[in-house]
C-alpha positions in Angstrom: 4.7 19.1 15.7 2.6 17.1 13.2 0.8 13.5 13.4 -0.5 10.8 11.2 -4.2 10.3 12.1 -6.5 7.2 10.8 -10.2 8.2 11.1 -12.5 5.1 10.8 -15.0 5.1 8.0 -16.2 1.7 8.7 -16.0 -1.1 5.7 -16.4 -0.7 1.9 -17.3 -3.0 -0.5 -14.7 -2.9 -2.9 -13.7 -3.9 -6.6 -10.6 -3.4 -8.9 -10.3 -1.5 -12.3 -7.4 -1.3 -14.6 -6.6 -2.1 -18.4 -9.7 -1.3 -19.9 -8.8 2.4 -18.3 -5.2 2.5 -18.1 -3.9 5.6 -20.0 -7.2 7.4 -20.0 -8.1 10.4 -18.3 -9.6 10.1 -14.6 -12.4 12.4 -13.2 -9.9 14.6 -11.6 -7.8 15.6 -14.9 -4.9 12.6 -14.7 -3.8 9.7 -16.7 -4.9 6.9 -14.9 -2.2 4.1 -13.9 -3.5 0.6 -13.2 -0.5 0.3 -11.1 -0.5 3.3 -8.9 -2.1 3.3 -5.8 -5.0 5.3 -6.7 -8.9 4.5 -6.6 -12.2 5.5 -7.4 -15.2 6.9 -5.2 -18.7 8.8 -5.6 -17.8 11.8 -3.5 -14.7 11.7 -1.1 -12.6 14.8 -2.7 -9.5 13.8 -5.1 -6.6 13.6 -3.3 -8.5 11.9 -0.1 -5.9 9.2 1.6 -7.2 6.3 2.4 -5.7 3.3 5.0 -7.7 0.3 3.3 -6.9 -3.0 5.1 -7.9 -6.8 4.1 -9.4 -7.8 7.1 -9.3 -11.7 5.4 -5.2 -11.6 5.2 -4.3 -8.0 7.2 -2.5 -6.7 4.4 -3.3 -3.0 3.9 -2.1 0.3 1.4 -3.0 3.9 1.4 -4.2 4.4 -1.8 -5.4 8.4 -3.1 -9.0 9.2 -4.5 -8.8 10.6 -7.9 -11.5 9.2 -10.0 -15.5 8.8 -9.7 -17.2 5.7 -9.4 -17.9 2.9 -8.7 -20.8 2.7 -11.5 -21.8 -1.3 -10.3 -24.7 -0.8 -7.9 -23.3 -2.0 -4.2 -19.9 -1.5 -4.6 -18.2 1.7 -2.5 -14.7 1.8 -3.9 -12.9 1.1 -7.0 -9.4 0.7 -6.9 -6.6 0.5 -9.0 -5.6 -3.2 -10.3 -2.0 -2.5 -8.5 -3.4 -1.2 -5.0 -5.8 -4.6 -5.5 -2.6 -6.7 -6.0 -0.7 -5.0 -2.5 -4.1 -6.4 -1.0 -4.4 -9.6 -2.1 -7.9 -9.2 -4.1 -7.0 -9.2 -7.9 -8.0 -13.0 -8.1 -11.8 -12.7 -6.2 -12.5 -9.0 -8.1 -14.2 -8.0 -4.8 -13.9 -7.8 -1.3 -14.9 -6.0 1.7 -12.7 -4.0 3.2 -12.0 -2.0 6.6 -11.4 2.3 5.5 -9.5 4.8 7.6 -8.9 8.3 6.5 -5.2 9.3 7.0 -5.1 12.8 8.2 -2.4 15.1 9.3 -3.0 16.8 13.0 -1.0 19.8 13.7 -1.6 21.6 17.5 -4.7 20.6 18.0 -5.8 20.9 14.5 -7.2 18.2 11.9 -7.2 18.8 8.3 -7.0 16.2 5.6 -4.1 15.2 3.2 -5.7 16.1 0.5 -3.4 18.1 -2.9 
């Protein structure tokens, strides 16, 4: 048997990208998608899950790493302008917000959901 783990990684200060980029290639080889649930980070691997939760309004989505950045000096996460819209943020640009890991536990054993 399997599980759904959420790992805290504390908060993020997060900001929204999207038609500037939209059709261009990400870091990790896709097209980006302003309306997929994707983001951008410095270093968590592509293909990371992320729970990412508004604490201001409680509404949260698991969004997928796979592009670099933020490039804006004090800002953790970039995320897509759709996962932005599921969290109520698209109007303020930034916000800071609580991060769990989703990972998969299988008999004892954690490994991320990562592709």
């Amino acid at each position: 048997t399997s599980a759904i783990e959420y790992i805290d990684r504390g908060t993020m200060k997060a900001s929204w990208y999207g038609p500037k980029f939209h059709g261009k290639m990400t870091a990790n080889g896709e097209i980006y998608d302003q309306m997929a649930l994707t983001a951008a980070h410095k270093s968590l691997r592509f293909g990371t899950l992320l729970k990412v939760t508004n604490p201001k309004n409680g509404r949260s989505v698991v969004i997928r790493i796979n592009d670099r950045g933020p490039y804006i000096e004090g800002r953790d996460l970039d995320l897509s302008k759709g996962a932005a819209i599921e969290l109520g943020i698209l109007r303020k640009g930034v916000a800071r917000l609580k991060i769990q890991e989703v990972t998969l536990t299988k008999s004892g054993v954690q490994t991320a959901l990562v592709n």
